[in-house]
N, C-alpha and C positions, 0 to 999 in steps of 0.2 A: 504494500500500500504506500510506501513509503518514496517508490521511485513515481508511483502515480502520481503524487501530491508533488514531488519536484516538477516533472513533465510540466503540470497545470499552474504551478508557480510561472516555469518558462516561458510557459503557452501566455499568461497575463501579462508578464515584463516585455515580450515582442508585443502583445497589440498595445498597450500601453506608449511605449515606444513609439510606436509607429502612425500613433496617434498624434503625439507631439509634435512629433518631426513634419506629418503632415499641417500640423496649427502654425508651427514656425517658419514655414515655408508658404503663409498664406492661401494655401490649399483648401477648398473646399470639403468638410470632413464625409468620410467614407460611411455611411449607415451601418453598413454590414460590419464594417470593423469592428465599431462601437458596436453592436448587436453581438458579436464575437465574445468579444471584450466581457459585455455583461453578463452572456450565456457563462462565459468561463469561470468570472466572480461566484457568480449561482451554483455553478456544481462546488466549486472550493466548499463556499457555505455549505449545503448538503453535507458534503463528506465531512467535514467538519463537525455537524450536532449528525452524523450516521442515520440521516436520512436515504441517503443511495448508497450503494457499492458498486465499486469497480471493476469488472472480472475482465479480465487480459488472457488473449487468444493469440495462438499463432500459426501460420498458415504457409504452407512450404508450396513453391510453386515450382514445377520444371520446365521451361524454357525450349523448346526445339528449332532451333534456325542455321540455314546453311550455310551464313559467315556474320562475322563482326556485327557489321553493321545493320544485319538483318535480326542480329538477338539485340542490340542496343534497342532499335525502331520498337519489337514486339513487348519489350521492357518497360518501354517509356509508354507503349499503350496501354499494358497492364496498372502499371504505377500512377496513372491517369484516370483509368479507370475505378480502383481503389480509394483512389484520392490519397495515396499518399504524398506528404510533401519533407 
């Protein structure tokens, strides 16, 4: 639980961040960020008084392509897919 609670620390200090930097830069703010942002606070709270828990999966994927650049391409479509970032 402990690496979870880091992660979501992370995850707050990048949109936070990124919030500013858009404010200091005269930027029009991002909704979604700020909705990021909040959603993120939210969960903290939760876990926090143990109203959710966090369950962590993992998922092994095998890849088949006939060069480089064609396992990169199938990669980045997976990982896209996923959403991971």
């Amino acid at each position: 639980m402990a690496r979870g609670r880091f992660h979501l620390t992370e995850v707050i200090k990048y949109h936070q961040g990124a919030i500013l930097a858009d404010q200091r830069l005269g930027r029009v703010p991002d909704p979604y960020l700020q909705a990021a942002l909040d959603d993120a606070r939210e969960l903290r709270d939760q876990l926090a008084r143990s109203q959710v828990r966090i369950f962590q999966y993992h998922l092994g994927v095998t890849i088949w392509a006939d060069s480089l650049e064609e396992l990169n391409r199938q990669t980045g479509l997976l990982e896209n897919e996923l959403g991971i970032w």
